[in-house]
C-alpha atoms as a printed R data frame, in Angstrom:
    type eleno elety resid chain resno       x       y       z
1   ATOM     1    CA   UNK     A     1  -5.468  44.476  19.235
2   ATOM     2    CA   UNK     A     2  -5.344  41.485  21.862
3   ATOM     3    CA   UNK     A     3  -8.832  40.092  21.747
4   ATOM     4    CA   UNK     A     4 -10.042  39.670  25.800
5   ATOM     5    CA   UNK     A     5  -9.697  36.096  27.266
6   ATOM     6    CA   UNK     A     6 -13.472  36.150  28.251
7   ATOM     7    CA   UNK     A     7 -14.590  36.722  24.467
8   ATOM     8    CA   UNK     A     8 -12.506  34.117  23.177
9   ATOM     9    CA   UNK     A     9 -14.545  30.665  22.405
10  ATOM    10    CA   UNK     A    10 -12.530  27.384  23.097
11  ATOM    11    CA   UNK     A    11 -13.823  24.654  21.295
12  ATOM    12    CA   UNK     A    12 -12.863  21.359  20.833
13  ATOM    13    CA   UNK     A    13 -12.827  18.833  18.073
14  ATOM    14    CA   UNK     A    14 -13.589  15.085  18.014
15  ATOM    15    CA   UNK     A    15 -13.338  12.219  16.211
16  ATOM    16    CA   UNK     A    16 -11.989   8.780  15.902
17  ATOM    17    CA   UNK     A    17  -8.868   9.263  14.642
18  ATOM    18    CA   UNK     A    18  -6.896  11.382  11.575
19  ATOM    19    CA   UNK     A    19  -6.573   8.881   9.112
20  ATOM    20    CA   UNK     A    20  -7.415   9.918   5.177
21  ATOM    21    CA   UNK     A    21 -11.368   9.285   5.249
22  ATOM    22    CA   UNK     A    22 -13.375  11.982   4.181
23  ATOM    23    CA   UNK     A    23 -14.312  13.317   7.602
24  ATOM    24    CA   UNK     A    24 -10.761  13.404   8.201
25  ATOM    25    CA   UNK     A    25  -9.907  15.824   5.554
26  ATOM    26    CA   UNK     A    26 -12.594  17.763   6.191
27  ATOM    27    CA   UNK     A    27 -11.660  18.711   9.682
28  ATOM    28    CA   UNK     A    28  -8.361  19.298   8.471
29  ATOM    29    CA   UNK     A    29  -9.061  21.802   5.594
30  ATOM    30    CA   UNK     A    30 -11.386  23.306   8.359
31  ATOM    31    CA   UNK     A    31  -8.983  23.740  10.910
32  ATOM    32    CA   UNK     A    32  -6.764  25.622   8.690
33  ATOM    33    CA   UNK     A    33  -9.311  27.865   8.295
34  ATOM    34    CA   UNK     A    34 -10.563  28.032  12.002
35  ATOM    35    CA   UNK     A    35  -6.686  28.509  12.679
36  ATOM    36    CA   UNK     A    36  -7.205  32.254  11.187
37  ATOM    37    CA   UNK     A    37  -9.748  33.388  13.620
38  ATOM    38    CA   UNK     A    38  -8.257  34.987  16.653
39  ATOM    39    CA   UNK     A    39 -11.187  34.762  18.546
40  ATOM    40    CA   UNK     A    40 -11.425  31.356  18.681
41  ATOM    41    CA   UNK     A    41  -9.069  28.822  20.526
42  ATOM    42    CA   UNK     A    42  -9.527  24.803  19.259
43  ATOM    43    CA   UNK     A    43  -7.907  21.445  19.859
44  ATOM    44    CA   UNK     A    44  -8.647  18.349  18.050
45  ATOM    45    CA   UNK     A    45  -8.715  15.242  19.974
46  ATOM    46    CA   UNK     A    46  -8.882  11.909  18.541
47  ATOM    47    CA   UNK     A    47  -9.595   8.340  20.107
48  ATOM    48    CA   UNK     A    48  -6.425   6.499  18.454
49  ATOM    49    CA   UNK     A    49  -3.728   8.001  16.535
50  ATOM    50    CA   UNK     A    50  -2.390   4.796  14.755
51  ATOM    51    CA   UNK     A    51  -4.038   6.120  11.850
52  ATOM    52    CA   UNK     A    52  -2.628   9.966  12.187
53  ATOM    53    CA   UNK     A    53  -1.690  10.864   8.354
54  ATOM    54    CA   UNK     A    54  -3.640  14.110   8.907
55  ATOM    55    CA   UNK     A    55  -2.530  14.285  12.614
56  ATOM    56    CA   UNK     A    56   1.027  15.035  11.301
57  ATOM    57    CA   UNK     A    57  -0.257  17.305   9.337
58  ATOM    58    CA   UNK     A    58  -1.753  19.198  11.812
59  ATOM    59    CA   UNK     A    59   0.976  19.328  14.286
60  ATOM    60    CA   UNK     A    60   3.098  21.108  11.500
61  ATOM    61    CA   UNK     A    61   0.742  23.853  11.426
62  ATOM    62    CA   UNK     A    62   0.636  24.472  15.145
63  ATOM    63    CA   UNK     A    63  -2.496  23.104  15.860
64  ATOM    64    CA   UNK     A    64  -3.079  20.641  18.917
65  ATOM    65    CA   UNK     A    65  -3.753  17.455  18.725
66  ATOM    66    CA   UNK     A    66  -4.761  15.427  21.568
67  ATOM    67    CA   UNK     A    67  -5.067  11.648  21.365
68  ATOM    68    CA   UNK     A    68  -6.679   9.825  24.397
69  ATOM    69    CA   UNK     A    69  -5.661   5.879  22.632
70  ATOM    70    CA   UNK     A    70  -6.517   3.284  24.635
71  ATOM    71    CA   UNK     A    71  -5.353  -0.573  24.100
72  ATOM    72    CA   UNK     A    72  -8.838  -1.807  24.094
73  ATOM    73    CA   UNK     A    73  -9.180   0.878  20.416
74  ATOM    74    CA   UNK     A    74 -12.211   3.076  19.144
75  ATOM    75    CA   UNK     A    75 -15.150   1.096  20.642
76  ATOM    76    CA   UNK     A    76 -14.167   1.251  24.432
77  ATOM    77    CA   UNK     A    77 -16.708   2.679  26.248
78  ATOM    78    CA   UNK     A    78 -14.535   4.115  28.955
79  ATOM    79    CA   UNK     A    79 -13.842   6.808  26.228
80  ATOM    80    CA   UNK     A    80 -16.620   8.574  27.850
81  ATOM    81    CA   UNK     A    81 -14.979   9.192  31.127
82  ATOM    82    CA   UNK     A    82 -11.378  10.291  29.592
83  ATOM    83    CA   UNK     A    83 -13.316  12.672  27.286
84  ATOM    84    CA   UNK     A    84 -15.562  13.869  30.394
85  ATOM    85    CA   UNK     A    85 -12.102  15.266  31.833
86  ATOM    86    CA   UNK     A    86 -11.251  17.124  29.127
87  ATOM    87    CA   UNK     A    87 -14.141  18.339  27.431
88  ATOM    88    CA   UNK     A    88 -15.222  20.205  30.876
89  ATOM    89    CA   UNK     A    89 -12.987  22.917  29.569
90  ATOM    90    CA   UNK     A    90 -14.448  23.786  26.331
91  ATOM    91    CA   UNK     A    91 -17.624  25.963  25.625
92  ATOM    92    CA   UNK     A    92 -18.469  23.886  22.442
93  ATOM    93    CA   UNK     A    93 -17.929  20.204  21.470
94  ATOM    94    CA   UNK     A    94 -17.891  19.011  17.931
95  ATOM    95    CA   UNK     A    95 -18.476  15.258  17.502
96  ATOM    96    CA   UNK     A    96 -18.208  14.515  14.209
97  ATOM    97    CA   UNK     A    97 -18.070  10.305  13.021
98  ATOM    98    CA   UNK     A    98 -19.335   6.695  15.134
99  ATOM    99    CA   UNK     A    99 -18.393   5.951  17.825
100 ATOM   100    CA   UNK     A   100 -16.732   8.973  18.649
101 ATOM   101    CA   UNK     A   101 -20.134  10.795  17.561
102 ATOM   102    CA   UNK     A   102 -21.633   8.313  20.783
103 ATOM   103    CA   UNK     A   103 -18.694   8.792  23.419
104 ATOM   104    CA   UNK     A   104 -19.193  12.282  23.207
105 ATOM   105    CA   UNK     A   105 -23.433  11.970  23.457
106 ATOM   106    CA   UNK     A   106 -22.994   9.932  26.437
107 ATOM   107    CA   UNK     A   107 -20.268  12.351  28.064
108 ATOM   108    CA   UNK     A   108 -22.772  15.164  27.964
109 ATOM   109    CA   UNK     A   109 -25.039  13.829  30.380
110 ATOM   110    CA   UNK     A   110 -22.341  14.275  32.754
111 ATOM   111    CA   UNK     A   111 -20.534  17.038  31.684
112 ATOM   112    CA   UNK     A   112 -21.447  21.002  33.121
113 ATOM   113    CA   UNK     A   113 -24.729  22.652  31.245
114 ATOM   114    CA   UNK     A   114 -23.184  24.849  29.981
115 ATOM   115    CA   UNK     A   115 -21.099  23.256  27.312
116 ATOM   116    CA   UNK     A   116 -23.062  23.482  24.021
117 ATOM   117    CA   UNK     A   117 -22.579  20.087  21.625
118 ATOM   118    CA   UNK     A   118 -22.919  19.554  18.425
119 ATOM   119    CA   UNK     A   119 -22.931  16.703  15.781
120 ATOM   120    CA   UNK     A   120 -21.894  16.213  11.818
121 ATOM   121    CA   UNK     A   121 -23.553  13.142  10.322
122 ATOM   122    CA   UNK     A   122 -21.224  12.406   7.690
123 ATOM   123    CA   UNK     A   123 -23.382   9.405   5.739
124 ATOM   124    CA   UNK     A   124 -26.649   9.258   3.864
125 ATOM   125    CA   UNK     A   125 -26.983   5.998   6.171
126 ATOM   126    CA   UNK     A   126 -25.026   3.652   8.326
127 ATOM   127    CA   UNK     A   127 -24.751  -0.299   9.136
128 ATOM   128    CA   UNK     A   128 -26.912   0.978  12.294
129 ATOM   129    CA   UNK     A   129 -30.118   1.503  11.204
130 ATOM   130    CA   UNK     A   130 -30.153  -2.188   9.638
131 ATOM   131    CA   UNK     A   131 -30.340  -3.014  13.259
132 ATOM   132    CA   UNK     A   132 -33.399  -1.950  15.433
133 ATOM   133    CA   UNK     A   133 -31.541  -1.800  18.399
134 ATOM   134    CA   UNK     A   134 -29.939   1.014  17.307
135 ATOM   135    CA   UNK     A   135 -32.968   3.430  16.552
136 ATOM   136    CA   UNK     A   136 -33.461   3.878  20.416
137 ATOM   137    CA   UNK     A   137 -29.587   4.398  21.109
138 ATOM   138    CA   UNK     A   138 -29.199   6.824  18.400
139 ATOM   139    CA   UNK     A   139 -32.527   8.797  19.631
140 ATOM   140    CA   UNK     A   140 -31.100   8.817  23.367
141 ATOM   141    CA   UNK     A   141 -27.681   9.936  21.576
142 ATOM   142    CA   UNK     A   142 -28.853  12.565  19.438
143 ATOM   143    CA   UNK     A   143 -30.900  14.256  21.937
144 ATOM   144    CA   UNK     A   144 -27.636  15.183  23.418
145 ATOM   145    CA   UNK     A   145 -26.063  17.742  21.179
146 ATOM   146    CA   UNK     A   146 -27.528  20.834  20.496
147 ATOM   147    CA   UNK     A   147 -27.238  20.916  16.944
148 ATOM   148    CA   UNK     A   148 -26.669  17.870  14.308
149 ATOM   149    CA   UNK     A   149 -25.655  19.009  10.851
150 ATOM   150    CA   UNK     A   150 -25.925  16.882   7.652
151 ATOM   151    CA   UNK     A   151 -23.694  17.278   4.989
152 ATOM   152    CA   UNK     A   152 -26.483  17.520   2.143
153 ATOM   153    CA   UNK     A   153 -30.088  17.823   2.263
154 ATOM   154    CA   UNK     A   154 -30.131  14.296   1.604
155 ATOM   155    CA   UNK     A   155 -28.460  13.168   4.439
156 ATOM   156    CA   UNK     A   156 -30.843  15.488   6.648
157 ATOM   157    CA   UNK     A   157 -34.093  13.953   5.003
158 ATOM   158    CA   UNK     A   158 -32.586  10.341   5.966
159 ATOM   159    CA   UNK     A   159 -31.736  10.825   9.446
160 ATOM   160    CA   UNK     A   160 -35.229  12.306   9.940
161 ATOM   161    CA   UNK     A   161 -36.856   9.611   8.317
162 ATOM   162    CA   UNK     A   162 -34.679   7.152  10.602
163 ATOM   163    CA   UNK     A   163 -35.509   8.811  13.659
164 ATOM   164    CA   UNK     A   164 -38.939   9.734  13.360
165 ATOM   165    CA   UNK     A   165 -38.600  12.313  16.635
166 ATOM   166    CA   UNK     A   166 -40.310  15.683  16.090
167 ATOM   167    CA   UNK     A   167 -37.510  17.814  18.711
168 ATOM   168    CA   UNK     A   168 -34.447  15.927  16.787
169 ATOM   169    CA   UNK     A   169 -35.302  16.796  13.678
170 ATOM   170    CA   UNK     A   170 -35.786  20.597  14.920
171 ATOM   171    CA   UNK     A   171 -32.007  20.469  15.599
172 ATOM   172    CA   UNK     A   172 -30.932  19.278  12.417
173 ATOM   173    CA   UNK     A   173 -29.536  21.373   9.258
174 ATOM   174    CA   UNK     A   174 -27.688  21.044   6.385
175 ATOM   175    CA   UNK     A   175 -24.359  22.611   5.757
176 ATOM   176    CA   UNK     A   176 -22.420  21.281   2.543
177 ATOM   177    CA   UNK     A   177 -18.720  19.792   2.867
178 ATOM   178    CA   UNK     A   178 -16.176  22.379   0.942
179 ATOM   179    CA   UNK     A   179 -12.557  21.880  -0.078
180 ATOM   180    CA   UNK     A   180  -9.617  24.332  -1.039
181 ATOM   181    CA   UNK     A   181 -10.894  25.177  -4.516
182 ATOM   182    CA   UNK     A   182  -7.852  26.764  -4.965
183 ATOM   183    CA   UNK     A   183  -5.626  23.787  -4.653
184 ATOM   184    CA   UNK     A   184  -7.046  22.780  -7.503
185 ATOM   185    CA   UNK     A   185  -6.662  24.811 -10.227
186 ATOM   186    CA   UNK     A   186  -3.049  24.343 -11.179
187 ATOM   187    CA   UNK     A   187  -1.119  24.379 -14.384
188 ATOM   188    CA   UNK     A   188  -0.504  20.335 -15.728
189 ATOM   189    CA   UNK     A   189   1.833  18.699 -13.434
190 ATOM   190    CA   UNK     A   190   4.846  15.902 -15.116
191 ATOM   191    CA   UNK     A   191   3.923  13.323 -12.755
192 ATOM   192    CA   UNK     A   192   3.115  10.733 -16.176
193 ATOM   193    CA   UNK     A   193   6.890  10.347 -16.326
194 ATOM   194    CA   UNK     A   194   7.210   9.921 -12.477
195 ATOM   195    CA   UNK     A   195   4.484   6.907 -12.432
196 ATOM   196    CA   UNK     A   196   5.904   5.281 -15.601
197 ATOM   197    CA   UNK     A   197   2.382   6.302 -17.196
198 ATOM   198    CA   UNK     A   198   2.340   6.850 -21.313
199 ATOM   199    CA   UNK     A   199   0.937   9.510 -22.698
200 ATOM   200    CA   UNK     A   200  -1.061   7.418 -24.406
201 ATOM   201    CA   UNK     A   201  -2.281   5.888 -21.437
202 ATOM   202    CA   UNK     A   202  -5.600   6.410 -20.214
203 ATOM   203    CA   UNK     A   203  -5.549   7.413 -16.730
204 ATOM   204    CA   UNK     A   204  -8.621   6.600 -15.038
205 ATOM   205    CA   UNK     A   205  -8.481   7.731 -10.626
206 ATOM   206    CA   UNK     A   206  -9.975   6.703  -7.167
207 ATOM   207    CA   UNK     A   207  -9.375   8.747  -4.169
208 ATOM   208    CA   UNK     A   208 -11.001   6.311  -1.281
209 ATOM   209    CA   UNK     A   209 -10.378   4.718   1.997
210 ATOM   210    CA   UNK     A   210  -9.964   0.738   1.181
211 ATOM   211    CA   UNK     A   211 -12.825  -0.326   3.137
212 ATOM   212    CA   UNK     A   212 -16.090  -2.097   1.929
213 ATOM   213    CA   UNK     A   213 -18.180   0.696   1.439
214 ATOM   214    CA   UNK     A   214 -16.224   2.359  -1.559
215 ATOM   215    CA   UNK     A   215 -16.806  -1.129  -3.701
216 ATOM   216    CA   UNK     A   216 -12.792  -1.001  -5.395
217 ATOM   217    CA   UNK     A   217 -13.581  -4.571  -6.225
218 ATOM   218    CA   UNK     A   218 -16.403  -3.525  -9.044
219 ATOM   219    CA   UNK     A   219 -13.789  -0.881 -10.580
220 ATOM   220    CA   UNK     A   220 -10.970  -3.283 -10.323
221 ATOM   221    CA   UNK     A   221 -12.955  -5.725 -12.365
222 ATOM   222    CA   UNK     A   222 -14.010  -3.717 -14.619
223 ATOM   223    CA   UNK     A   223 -10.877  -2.870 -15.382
224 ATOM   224    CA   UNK     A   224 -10.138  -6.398 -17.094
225 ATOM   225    CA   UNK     A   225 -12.338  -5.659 -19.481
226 ATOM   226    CA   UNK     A   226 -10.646  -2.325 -20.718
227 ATOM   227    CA   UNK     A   227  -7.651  -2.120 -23.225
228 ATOM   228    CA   UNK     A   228  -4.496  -2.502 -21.941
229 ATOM   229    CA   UNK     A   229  -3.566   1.365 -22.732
230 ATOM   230    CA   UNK     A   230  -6.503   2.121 -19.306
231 ATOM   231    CA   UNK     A   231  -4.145   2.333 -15.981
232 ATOM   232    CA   UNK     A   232  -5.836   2.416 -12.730
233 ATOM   233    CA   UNK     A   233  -4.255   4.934  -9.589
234 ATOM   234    CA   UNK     A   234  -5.365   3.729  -6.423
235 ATOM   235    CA   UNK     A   235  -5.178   6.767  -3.840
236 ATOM   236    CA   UNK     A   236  -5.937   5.635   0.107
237 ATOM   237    CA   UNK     A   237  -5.069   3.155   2.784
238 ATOM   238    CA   UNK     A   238  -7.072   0.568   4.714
239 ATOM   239    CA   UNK     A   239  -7.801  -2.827   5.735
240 ATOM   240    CA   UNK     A   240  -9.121  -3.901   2.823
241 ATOM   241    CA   UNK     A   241  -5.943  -2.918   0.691
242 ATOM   242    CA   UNK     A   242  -4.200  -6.589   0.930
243 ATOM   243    CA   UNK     A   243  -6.766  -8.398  -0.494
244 ATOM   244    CA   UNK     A   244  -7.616  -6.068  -3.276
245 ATOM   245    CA   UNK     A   245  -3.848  -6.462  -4.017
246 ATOM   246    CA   UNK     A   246  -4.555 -10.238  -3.837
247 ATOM   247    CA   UNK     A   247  -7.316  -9.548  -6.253
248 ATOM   248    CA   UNK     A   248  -5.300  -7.471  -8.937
249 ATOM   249    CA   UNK     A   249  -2.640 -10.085  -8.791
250 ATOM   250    CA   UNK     A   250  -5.535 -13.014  -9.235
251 ATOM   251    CA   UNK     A   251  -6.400 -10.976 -12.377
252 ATOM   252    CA   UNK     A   252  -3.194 -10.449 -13.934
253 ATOM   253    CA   UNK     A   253  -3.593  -6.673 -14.354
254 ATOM   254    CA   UNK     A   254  -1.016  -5.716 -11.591
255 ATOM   255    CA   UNK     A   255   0.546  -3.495 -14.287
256 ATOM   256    CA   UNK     A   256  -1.994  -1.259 -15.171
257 ATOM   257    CA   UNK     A   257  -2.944  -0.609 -11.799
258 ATOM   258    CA   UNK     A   258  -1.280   1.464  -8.960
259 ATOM   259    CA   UNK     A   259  -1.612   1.184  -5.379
260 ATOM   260    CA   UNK     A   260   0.028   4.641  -4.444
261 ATOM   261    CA   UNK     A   261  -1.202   4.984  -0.779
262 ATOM   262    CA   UNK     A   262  -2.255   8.043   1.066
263 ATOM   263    CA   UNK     A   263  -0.714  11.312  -1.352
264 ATOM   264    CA   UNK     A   264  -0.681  15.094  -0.675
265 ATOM   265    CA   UNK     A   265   0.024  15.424  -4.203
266 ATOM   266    CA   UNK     A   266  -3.393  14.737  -4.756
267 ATOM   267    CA   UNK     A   267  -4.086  17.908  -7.354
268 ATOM   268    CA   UNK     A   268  -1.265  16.885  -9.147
269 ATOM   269    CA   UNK     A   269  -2.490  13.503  -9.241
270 ATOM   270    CA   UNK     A   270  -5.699  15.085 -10.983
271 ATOM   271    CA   UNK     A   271  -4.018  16.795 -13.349
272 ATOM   272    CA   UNK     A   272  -2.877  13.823 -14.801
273 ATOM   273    CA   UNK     A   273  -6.136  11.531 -14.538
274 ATOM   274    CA   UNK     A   274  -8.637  11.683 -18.008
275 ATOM   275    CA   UNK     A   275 -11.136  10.160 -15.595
276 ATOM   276    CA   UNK     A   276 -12.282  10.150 -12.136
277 ATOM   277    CA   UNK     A   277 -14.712   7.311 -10.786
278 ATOM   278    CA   UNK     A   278 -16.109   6.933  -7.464
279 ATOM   279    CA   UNK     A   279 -17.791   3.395  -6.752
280 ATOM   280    CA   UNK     A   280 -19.394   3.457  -3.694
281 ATOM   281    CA   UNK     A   281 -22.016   1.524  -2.094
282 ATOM   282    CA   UNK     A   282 -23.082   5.074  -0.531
283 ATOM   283    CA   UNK     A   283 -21.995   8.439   0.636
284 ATOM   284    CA   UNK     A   284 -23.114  11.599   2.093
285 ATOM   285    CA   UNK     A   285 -21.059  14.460   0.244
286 ATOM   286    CA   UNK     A   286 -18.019  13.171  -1.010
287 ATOM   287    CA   UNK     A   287 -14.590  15.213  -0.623
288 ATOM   288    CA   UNK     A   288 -12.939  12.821  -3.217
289 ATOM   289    CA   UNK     A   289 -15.850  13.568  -5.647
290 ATOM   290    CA   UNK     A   290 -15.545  17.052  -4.675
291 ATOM   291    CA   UNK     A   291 -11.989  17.321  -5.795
292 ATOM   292    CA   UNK     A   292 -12.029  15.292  -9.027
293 ATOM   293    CA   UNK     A   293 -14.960  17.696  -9.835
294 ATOM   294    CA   UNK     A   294 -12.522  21.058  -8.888
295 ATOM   295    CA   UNK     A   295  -9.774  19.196 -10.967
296 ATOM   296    CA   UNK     A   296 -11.889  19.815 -14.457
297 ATOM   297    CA   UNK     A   297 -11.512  15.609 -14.654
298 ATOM   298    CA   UNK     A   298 -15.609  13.782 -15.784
299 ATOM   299    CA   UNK     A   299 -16.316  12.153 -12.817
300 ATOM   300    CA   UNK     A   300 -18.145   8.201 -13.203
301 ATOM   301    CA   UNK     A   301 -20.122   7.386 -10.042
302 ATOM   302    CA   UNK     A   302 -22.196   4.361  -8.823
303 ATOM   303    CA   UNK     A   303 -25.783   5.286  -9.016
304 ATOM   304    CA   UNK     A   304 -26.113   4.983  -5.379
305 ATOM   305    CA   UNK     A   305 -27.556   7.860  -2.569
306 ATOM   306    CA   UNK     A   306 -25.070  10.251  -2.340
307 ATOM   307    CA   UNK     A   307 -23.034  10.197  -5.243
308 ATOM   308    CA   UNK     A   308 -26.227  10.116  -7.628
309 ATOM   309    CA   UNK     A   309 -27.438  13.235  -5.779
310 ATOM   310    CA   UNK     A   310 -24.169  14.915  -6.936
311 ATOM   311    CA   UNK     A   311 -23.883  14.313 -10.157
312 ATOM   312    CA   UNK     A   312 -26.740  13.245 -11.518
313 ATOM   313    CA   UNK     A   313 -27.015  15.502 -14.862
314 ATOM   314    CA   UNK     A   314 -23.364  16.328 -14.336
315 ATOM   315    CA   UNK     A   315 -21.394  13.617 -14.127
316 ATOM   316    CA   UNK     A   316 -21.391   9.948 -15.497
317 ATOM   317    CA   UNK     A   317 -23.912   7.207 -13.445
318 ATOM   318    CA   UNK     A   318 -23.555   3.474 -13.726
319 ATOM   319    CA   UNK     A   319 -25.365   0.840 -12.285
320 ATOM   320    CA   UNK     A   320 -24.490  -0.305  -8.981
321 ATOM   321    CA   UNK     A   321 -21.830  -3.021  -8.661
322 ATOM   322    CA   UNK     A   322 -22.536  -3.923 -12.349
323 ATOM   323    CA   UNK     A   323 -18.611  -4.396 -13.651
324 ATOM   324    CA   UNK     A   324 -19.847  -4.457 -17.310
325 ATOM   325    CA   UNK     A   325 -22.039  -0.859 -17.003
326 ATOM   326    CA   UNK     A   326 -18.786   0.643 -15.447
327 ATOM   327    CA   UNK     A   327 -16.052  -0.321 -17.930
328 ATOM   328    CA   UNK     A   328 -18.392   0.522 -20.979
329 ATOM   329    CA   UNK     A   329 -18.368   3.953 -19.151
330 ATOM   330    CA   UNK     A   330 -14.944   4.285 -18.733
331 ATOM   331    CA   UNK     A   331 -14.765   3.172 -22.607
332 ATOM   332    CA   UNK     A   332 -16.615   5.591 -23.528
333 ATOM   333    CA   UNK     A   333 -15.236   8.614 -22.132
334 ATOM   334    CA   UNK     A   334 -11.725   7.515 -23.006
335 ATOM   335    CA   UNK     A   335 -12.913   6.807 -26.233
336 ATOM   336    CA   UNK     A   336 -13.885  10.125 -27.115
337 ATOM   337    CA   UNK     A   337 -11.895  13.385 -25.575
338 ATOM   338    CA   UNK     A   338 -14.067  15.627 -26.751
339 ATOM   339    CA   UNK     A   339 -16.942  14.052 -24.324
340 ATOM   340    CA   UNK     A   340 -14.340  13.785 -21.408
341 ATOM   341    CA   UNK     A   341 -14.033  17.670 -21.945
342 ATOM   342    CA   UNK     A   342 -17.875  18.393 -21.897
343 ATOM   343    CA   UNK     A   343 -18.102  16.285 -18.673
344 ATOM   344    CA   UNK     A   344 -15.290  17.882 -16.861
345 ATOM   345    CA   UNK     A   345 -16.330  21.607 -17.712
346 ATOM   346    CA   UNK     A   346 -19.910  20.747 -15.868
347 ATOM   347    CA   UNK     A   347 -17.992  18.758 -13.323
348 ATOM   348    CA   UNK     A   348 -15.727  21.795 -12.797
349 ATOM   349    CA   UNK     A   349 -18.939  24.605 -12.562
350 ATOM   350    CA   UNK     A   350 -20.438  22.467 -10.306
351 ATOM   351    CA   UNK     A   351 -17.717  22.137  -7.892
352 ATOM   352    CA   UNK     A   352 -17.304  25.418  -7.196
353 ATOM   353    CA   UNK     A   353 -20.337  25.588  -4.913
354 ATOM   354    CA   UNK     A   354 -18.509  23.588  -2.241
355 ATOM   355    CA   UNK     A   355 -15.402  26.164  -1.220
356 ATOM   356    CA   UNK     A   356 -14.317  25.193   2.242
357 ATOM   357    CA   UNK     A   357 -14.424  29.339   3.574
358 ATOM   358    CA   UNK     A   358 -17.780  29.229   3.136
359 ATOM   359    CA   UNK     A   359 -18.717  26.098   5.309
360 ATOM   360    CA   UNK     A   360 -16.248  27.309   7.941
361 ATOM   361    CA   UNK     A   361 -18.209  30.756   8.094
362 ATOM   362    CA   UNK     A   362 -21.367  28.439   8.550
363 ATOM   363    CA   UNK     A   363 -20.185  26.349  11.262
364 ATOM   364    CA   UNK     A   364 -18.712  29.036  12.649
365 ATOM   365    CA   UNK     A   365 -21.913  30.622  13.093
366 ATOM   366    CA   UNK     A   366 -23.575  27.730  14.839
367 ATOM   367    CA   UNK     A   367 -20.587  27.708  17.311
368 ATOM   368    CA   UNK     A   368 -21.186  31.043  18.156
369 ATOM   369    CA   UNK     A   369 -25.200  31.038  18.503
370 ATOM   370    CA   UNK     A   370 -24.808  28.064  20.783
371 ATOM   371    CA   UNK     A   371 -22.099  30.265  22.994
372 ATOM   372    CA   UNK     A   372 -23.857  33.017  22.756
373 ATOM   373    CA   UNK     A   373 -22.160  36.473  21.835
């Protein structure tokens, strides 16, 4: 039965672009879900789509993309007006990462009243509350949306704590990132032979944007001091990719370790890897964690906010940025496969808490108590 135009929500979708962060794949993974639900009608618009891996991806399923790029890139303010055009035809507006998350703030104060916002803070923190500056801006920004969710409780408690404003924090929830569990659960894939890998070789995995904030340089080298048998994949693009080429080749490890850009194989990929590792400086709920965890693979994590949170008691935790803690973990757990097999059943249970379905339902729910039924 044809659901009536007047009960049908349109909602619209924002951030910076559809590259292969984190946020990115989450709002792809959720728009294949939201693409299910007849009574809801969504476009995704981005501020630049030179970065559009997911965008493609996207567009093959049907799904609109809308990309408002301007010359002058993500940080151009004027974003606010070319966003107030368009978003005046939605009920609901999701902002999700900076700036984007600020374009749309500002856009609501002159946008109609009745267009509900909300926020998803991706991060346990930011580079903007090391600046004071920024406390006021993001307190006149957040009062704009309706609703801010935090991807774990520890996000939530630090964006309180940073804002310190009794009717913000009112707004703010938690709703846990999810993947496709089921993509994730497949039989052993023969991709060893495709990446000239040994079966010998111990495959040790990084699913991460190239960018400061996942620290590739401490894995990298502490990967000089592991046999020669320990290969390295490198899954991700960014701007940092160059010079942590420049870094392997400084090393003279460039062949145990793979730069193999942004992959949809990424299950297979898994299947494949004796051990995950994710070495950030922080994180809020990490979808690469999330998958190595879903994959069965022990999962090695900086004991940082974030990732310790995760899998503290589950995973493995070495001291942050110390290259001789990390490669003595990686030792050990390729040392000894019966350990790598404890690790990655608890990594495995654990994982299947975070099921995309079920954070669609949730978000879902906030779209329609702002709308009202």
């Amino acid at each position: 039965m044809k659901i009536k135009e007047w009960r049908i929500m349109k909602l619209a979708i924002v951030n910076n672009d559809l590259g292969s962060g984190g946020a990115e794949k989450l709002i792809y993974d959720m728009a294949l879900e939201l693409k299910k639900d007849k009574s809801l009608k969504f476009d995704v618009i981005i501020l630049n789509s030179k970065n559009e891996i997911y965008k493609k991806e996207l567009e093959k399923e049907n799904i609109n993309v809308i990309a408002l790029d301007s010359k002058y890139g993500i940080y151009n303010p004027f974003h606010i007006f070319k966003l107030r055009k368009i978003l005046k035809n939605y009920d609901i507006v999701h902002a999700h990462v900076f700036p984007s998350q600020y374009w749309v703030g500002f856009s609501k104060k002159i946008l109609p009243k009745n267009i509900k916002f909300l926020t998803t803070e991706h991060n346990t923190t930011n580079n903007r509350r090391n600046k004071w500056i920024f406390y006021y801006v993001d307190r006149f920004v957040y009062r704009s949306f309706e609703r801010i969710i935090c991807i774990s409780d520890l996000a939530k408690d630090n964006l309180r704590e940073w804002i310190k404003d009794e009717k913000i924090c009112k707004k703010v929830k938690t709703i846990n990132n999810g993947i496709k569990l089921s993509k994730y659960s497949k039989e052993i894939s023969n991709l060893r032979e495709n990446l000239n890998l040994d079966e010998k070789d111990i495959v040790v995995t990084m699913i991460a944007r190239f960018t400061d904030q996942k620290d590739h340089k401490t894995l990298i080298r502490a990967m000089e001091n592991l046999p020669k048998n320990y290969k390295l994949l490198l899954l991700g693009e960014g701007e940092k990719e160059e010079e942590y080429k420049k870094l392997v080749n400084k090393l003279k490890i460039e062949n145990r370790i793979k730069f193999l850009g942004f992959r949809k194989d990424i299950p297979d990929i898994l299947k494949i890897t004796d051990i995950g590792v994710l070495s950030s400086n922080f994180e809020g709920l990490s979808i690469a964690a999330l998958e190595i965890m879903a994959s069965g693979c022990p999962l090695i994590g900086s004991d940082v906010e974030g990732v310790r949170d995760l899998i503290k008691n589950i995973g493995i935790l070495y001291e942050h940025k110390n290259i001789k803690d990390l490669s003595e973990k990686i030792f050990d757990l390729g040392e000894n496969i019966d350990f790598r097999e404890i690790i990655g059943k608890k990594c495995l249970k654990a994982s299947q808490e975070y099921n995309v379905e079920s954070t669609v339902e949730k978000y879902k729910d906030i779209y329609w108590e702002l709308k009202g039924r």
